[in-house]
N, CA, C and O atoms as a GROMACS GRO file, in nm:
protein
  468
    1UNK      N    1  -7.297 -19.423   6.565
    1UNK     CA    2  -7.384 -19.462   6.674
    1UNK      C    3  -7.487 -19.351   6.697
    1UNK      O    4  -7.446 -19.239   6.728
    2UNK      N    5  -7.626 -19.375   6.685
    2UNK     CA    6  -7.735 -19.304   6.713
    2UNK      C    7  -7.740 -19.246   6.879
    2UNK      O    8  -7.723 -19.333   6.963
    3UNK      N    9  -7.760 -19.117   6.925
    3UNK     CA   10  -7.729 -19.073   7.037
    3UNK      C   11  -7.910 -19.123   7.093
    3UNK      O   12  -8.003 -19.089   7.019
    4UNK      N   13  -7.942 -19.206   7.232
    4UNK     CA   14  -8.014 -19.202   7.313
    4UNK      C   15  -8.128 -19.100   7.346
    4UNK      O   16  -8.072 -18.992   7.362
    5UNK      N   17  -8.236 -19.091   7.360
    5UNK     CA   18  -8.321 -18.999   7.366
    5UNK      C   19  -8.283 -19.025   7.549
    5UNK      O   20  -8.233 -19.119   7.611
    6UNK      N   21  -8.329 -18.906   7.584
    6UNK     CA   22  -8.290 -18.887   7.742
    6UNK      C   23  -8.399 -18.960   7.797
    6UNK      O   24  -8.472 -19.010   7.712
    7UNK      N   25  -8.440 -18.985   7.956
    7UNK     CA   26  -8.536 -19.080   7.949
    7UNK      C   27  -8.645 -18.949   8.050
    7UNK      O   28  -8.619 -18.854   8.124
    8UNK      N   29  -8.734 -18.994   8.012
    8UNK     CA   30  -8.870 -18.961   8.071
    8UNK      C   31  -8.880 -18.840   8.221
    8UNK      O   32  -8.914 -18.722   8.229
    9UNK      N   33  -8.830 -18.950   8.330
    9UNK     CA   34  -8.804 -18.892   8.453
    9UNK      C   35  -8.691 -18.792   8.461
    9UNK      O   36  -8.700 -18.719   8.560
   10UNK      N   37  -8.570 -18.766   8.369
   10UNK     CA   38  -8.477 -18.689   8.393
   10UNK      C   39  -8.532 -18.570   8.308
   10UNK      O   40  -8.504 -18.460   8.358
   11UNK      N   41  -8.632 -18.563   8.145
   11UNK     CA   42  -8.653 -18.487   8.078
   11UNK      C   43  -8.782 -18.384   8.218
   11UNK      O   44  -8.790 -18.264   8.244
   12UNK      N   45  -8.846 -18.484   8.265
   12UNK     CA   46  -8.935 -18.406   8.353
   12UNK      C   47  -8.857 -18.340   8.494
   12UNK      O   48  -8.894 -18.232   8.538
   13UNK      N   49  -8.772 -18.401   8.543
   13UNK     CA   50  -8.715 -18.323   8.632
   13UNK      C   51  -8.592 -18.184   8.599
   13UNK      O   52  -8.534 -18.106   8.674
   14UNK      N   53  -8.589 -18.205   8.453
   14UNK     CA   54  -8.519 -18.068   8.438
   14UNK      C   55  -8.612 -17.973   8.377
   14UNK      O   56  -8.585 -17.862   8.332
   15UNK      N   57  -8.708 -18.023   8.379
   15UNK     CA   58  -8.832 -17.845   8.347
   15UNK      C   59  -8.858 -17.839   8.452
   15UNK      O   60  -8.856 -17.720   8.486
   16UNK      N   61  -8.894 -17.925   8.561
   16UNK     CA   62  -8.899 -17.893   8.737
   16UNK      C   63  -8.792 -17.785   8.764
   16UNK      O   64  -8.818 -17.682   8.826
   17UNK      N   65  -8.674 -17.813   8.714
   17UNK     CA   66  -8.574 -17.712   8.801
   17UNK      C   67  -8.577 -17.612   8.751
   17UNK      O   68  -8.594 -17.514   8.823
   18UNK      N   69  -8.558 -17.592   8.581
   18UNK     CA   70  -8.562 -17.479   8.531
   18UNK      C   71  -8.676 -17.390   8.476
   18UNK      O   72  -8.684 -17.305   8.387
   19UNK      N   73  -8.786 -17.463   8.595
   19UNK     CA   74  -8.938 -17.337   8.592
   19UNK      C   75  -8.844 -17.244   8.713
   19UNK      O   76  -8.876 -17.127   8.695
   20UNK      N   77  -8.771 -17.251   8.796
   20UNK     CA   78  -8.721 -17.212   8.910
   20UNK      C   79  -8.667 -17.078   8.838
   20UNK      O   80  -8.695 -16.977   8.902
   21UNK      N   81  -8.603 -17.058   8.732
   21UNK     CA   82  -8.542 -16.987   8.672
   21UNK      C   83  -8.601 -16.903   8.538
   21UNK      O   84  -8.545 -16.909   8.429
   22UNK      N   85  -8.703 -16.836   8.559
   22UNK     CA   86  -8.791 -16.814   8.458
   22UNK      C   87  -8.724 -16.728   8.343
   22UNK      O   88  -8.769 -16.720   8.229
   23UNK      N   89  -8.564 -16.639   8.406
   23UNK     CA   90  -8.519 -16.548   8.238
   23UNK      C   91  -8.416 -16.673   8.158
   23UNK      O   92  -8.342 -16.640   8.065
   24UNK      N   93  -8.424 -16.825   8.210
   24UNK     CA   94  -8.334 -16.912   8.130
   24UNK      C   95  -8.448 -16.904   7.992
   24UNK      O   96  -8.567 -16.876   8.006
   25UNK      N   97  -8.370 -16.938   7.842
   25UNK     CA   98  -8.408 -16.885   7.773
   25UNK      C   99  -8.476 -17.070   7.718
   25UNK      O  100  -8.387 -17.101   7.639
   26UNK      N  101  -8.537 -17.144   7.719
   26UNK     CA  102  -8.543 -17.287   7.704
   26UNK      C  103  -8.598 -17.352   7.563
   26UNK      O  104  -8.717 -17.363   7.535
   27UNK      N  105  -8.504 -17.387   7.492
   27UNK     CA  106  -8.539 -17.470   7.329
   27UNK      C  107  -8.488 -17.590   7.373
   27UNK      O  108  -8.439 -17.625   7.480
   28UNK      N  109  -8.514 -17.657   7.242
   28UNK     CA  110  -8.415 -17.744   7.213
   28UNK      C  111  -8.293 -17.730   7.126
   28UNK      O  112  -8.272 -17.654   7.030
   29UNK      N  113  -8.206 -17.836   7.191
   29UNK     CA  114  -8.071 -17.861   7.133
   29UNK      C  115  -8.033 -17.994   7.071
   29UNK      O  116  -7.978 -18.082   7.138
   30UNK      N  117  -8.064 -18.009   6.928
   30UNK     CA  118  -7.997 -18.157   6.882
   30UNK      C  119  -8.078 -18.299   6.972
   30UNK      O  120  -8.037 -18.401   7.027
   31UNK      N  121  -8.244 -18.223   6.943
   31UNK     CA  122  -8.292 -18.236   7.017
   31UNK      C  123  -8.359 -18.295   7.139
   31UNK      O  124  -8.458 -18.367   7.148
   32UNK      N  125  -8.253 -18.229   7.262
   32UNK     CA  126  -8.231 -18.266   7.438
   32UNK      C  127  -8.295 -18.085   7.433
   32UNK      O  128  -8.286 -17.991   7.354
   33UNK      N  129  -8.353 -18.107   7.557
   33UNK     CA  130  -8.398 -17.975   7.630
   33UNK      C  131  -8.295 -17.931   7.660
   33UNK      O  132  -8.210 -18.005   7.709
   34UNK      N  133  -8.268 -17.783   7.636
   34UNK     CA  134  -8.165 -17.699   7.701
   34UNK      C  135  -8.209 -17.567   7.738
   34UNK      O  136  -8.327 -17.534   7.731
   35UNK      N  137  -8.098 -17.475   7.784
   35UNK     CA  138  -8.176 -17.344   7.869
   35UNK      C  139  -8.038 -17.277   7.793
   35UNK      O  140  -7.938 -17.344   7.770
   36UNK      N  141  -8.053 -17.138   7.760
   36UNK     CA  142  -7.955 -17.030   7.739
   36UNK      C  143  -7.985 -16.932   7.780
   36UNK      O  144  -8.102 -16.910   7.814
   37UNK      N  145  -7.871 -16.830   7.790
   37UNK     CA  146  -7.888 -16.679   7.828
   37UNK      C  147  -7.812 -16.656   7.723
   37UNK      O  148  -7.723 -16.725   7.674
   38UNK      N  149  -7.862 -16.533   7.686
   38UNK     CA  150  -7.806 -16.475   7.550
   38UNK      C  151  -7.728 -16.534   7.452
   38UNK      O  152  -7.616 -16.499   7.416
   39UNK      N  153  -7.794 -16.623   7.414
   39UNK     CA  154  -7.766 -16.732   7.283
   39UNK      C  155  -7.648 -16.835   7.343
   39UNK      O  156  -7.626 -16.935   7.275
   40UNK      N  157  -7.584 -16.820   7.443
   40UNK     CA  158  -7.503 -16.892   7.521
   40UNK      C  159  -7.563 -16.997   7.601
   40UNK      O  160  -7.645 -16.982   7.691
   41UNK      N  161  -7.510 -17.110   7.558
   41UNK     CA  162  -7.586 -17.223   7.654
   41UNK      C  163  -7.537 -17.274   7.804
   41UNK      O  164  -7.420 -17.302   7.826
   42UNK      N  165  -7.637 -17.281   7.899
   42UNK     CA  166  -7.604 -17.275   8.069
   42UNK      C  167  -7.634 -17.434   8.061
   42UNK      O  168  -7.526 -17.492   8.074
   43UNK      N  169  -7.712 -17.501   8.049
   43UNK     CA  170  -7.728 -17.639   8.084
   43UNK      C  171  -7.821 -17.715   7.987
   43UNK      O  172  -7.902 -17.648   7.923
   44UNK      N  173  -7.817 -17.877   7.965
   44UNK     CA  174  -7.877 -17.932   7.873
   44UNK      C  175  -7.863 -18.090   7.911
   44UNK      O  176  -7.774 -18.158   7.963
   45UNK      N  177  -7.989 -18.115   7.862
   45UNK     CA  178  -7.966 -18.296   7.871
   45UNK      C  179  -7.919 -18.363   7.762
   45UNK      O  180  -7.949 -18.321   7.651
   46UNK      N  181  -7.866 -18.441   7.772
   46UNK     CA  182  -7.748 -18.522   7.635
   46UNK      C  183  -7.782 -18.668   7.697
   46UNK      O  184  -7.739 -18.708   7.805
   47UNK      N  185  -7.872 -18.745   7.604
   47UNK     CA  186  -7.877 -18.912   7.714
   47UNK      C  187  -7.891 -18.903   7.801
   47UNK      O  188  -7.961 -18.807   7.832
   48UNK      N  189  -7.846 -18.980   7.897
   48UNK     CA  190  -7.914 -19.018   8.018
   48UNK      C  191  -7.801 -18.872   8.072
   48UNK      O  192  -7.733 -18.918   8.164
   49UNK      N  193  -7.788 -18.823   8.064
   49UNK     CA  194  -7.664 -18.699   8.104
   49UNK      C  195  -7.716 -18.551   8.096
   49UNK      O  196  -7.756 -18.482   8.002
   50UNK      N  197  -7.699 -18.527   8.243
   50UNK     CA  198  -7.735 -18.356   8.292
   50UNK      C  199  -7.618 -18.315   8.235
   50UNK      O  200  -7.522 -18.391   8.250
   51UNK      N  201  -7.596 -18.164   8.144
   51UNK     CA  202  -7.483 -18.113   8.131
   51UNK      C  203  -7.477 -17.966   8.184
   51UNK      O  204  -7.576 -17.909   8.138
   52UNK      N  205  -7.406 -17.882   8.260
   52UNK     CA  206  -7.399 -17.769   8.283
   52UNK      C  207  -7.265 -17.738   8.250
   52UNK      O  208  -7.180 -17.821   8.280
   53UNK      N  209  -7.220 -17.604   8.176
   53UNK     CA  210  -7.169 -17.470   8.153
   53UNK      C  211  -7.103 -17.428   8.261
   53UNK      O  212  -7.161 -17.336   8.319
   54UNK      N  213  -6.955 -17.475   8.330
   54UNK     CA  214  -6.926 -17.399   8.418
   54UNK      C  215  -6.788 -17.304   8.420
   54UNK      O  216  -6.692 -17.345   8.355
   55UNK      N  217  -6.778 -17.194   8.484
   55UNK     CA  218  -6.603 -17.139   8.438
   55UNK      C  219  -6.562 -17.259   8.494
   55UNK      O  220  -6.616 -17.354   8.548
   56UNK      N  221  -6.393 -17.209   8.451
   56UNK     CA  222  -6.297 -17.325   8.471
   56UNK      C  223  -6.256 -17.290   8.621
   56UNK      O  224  -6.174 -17.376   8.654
   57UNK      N  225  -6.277 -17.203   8.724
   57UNK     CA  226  -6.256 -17.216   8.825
   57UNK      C  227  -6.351 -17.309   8.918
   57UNK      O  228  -6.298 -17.358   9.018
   58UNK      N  229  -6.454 -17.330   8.900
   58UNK     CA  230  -6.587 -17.401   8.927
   58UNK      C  231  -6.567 -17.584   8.889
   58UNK      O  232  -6.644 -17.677   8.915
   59UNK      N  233  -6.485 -17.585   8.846
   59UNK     CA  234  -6.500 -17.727   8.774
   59UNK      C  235  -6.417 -17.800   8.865
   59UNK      O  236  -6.470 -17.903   8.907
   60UNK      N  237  -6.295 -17.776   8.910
   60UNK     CA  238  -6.261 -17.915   9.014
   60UNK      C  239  -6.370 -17.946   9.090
   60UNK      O  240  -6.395 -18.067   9.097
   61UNK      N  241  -6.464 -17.846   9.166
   61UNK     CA  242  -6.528 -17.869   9.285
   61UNK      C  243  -6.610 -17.950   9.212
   61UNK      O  244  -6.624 -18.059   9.266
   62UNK      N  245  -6.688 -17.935   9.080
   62UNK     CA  246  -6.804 -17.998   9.033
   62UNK      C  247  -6.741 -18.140   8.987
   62UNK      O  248  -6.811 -18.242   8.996
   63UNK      N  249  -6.598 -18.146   8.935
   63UNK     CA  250  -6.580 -18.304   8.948
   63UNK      C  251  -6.566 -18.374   9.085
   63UNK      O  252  -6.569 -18.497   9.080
   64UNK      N  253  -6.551 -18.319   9.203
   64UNK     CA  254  -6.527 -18.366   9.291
   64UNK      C  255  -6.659 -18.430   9.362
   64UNK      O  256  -6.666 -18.533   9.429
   65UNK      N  257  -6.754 -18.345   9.330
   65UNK     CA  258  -6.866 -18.372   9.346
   65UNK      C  259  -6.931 -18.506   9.268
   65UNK      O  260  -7.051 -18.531   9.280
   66UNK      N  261  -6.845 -18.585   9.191
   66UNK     CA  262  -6.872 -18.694   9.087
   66UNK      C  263  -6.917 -18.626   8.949
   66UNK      O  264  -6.964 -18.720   8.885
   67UNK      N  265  -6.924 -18.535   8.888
   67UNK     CA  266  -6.914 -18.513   8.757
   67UNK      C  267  -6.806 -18.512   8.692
   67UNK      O  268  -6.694 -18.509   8.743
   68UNK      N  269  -6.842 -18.517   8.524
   68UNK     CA  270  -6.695 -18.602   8.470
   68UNK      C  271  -6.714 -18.472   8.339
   68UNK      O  272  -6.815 -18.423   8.287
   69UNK      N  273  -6.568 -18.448   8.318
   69UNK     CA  274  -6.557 -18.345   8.174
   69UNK      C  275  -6.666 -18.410   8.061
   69UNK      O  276  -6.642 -18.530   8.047
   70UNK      N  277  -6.756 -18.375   7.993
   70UNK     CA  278  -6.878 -18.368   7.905
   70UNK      C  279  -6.763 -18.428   7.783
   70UNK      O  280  -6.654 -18.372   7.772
   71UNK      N  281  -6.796 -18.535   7.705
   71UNK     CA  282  -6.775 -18.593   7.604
   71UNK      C  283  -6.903 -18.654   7.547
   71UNK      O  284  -6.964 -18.748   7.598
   72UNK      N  285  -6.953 -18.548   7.370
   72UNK     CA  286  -7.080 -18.597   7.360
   72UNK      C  287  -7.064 -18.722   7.261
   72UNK      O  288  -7.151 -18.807   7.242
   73UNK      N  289  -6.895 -18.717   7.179
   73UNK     CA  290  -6.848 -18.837   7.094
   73UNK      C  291  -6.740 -18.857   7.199
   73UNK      O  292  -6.719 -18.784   7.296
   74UNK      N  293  -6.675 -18.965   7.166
   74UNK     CA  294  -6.569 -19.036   7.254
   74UNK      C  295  -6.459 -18.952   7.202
   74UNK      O  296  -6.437 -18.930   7.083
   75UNK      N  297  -6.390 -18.905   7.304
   75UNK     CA  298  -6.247 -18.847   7.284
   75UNK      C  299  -6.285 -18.666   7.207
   75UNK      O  300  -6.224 -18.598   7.123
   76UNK      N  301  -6.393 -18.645   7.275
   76UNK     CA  302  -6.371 -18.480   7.201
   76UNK      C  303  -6.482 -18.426   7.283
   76UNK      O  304  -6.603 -18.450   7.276
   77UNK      N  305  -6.400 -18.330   7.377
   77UNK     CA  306  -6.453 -18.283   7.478
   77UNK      C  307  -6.475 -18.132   7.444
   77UNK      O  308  -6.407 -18.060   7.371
   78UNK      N  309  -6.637 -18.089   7.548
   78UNK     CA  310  -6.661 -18.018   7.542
   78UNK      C  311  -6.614 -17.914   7.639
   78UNK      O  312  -6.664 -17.929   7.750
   79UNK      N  313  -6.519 -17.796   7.626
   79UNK     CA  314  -6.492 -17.717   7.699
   79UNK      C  315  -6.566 -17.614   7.789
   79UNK      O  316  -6.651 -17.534   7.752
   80UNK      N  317  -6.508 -17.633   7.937
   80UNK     CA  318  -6.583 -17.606   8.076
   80UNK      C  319  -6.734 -17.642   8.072
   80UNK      O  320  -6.807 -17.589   8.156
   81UNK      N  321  -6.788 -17.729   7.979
   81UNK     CA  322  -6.895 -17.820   8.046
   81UNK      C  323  -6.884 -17.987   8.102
   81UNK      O  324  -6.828 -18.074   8.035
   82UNK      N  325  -6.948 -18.013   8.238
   82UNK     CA  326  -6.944 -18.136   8.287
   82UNK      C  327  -7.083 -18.181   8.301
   82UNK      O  328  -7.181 -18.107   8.291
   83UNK      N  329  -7.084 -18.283   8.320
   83UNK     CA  330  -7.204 -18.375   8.277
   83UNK      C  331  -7.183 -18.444   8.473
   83UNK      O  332  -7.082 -18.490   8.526
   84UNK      N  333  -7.320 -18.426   8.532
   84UNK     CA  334  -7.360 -18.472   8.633
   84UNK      C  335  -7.430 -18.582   8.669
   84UNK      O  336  -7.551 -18.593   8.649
   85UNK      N  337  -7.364 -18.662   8.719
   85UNK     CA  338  -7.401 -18.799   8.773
   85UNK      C  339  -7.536 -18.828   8.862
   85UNK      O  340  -7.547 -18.783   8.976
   86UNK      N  341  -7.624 -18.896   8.809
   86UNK     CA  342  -7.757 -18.921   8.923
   86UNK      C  343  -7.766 -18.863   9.085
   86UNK      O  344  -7.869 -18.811   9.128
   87UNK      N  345  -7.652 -18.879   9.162
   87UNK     CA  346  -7.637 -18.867   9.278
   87UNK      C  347  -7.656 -18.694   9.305
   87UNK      O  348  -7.699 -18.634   9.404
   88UNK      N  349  -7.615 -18.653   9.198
   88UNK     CA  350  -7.622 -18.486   9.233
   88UNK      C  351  -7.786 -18.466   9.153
   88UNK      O  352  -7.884 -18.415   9.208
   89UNK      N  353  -7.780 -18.525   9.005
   89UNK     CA  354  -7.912 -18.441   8.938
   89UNK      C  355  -8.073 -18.476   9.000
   89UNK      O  356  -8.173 -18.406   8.985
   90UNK      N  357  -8.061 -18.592   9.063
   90UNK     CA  358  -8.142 -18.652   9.158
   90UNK      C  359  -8.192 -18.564   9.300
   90UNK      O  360  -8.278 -18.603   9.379
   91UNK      N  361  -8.132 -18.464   9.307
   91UNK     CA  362  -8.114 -18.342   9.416
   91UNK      C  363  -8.192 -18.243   9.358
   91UNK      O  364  -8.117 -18.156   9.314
   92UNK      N  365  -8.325 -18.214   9.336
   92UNK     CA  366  -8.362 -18.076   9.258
   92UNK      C  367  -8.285 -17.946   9.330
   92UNK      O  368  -8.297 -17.849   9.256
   93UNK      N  369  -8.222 -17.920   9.432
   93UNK     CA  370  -8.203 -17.849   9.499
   93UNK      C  371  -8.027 -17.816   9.469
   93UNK      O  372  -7.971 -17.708   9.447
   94UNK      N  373  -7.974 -17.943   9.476
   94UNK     CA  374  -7.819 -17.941   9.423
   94UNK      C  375  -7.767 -17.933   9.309
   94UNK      O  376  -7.651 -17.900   9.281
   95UNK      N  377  -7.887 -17.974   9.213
   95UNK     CA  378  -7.866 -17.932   9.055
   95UNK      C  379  -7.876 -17.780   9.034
   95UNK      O  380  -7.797 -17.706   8.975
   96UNK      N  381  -7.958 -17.760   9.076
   96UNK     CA  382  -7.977 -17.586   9.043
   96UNK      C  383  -7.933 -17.522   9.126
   96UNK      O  384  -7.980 -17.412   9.151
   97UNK      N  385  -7.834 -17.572   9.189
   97UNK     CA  386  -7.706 -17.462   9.251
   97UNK      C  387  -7.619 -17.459   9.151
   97UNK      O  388  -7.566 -17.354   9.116
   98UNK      N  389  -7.591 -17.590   9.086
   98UNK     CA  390  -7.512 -17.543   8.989
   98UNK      C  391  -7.530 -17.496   8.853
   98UNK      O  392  -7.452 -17.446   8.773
   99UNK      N  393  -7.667 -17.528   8.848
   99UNK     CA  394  -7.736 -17.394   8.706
   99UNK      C  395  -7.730 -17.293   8.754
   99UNK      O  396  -7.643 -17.231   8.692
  100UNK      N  397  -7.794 -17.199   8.874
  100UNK     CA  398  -7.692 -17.077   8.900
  100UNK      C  399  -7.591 -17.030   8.898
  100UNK      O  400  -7.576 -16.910   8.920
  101UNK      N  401  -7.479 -17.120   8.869
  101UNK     CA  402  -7.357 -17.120   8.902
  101UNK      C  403  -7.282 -17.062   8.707
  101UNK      O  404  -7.205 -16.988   8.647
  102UNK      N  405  -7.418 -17.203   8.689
  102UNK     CA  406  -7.364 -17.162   8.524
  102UNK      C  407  -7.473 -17.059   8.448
  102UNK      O  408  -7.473 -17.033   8.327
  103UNK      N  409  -7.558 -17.012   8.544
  103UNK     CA  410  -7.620 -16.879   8.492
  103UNK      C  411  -7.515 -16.748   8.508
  103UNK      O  412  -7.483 -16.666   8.422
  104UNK      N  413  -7.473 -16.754   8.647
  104UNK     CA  414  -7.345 -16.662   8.645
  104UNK      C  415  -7.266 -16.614   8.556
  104UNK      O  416  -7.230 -16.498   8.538
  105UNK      N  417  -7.232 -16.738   8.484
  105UNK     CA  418  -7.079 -16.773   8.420
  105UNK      C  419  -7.135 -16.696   8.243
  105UNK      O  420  -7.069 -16.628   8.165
  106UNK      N  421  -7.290 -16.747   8.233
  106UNK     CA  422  -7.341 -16.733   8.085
  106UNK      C  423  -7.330 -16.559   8.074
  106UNK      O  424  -7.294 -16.496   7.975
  107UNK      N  425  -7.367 -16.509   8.193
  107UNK     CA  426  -7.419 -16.348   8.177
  107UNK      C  427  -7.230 -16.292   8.156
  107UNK      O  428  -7.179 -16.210   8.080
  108UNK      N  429  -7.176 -16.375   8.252
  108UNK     CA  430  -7.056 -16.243   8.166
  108UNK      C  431  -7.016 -16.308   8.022
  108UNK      O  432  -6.957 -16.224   7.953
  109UNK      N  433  -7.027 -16.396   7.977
  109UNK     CA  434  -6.999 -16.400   7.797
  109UNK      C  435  -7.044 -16.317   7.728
  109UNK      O  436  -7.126 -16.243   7.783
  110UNK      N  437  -7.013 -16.290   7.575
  110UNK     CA  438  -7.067 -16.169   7.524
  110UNK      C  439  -7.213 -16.290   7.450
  110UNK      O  440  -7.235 -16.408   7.421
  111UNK      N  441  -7.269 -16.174   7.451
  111UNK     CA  442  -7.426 -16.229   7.345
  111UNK      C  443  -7.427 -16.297   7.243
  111UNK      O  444  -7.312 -16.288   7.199
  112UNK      N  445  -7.490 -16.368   7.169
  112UNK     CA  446  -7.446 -16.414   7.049
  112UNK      C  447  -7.575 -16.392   6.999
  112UNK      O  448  -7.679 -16.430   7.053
  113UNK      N  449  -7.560 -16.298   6.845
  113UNK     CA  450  -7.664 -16.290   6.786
  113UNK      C  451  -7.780 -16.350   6.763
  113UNK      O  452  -7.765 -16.471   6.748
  114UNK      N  453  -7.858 -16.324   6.756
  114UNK     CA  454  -8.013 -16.387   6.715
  114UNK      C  455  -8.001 -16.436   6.540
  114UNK      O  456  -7.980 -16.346   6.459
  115UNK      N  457  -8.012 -16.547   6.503
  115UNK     CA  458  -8.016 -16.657   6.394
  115UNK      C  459  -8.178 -16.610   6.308
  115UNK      O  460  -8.292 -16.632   6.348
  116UNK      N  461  -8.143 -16.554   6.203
  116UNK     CA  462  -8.304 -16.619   6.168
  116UNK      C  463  -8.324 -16.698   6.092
  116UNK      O  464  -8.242 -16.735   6.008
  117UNK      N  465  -8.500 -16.761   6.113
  117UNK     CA  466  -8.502 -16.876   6.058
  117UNK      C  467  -8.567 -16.895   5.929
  117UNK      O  468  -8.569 -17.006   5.876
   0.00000   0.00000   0.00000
C-alpha cells in the first residue's frame, strides 16, 4: 500500500509552528516534512498524521490527550513516538507544547553523525 501524501493545510500548518523554533533542524523524511536536533528526529508528518518524539514518561499524558502510539505499517510500532489527532494539531499553540516537549527529550540523546551525500 502506497503511503498518502499529507494534505495541504496540515503540511502548511507545521512550517507555521516550526518557524517558532528556528535551531529545529527541518528536511525531509520519506518524503513528509520533519524537524531534528542533532540528527535525532523531534517531530514529522506521516499522512494525514502529526508525529512527535516523546520520552516514555510524557506519553500517557499525550495519549490521554487523544494521541495514539505511531504505527507507520500496521502492527510495528514506532518507539516513544505518538501521532496526534486533529483536535490537538489544530491548536498551533498545543502542538508546539509538545514539540518542546520533544525538543527537550532530542537534546539529551547522543548526536548522530552527519551522513554524506
Amino acid at each position: 500500500m502506497a503511503w498518502q501524501k499529507s494534505p495541504p493545510e496540515l503540511v502548511e500548518r507545521f512550517g507555521r509552528v516550526l518557524d517558532r523554533f528556528p535551531d529545529l533542524e527541518q528536511r525531509k523524511m520519506f518524503g513528509y516534512p520533519a524537524a531534528f536536533i542533532g540528527g535525532n528526529l523531534v517531530t514529522s508528518l506521516h499522512e494525514s498524521d502529526w508525529v512527535v518524539r516523546l520520552p516514555e514518561h510524557a506519553q500517557p499524558e499525550a495519549l490521554g490527550s487523544g494521541a495514539r502510539i505511531f504505527e507507520p505499517m500496521g502492527g510495528r510500532t514506532m518507539r516513544n513516538f505518538v501521532a496526534f489527532p486533529a483536535t490537538v494539531t489544530e491548536d498551533p499553540d498545543r502542538i508546539a507544547g509538545w514539540v518542546e516537549q520533544a525538543m527537550a527529550h532530542a537534546r539529551t540523546l547522543p548526536a548522530k553523525p552527519r551522513r554524506k551525500r
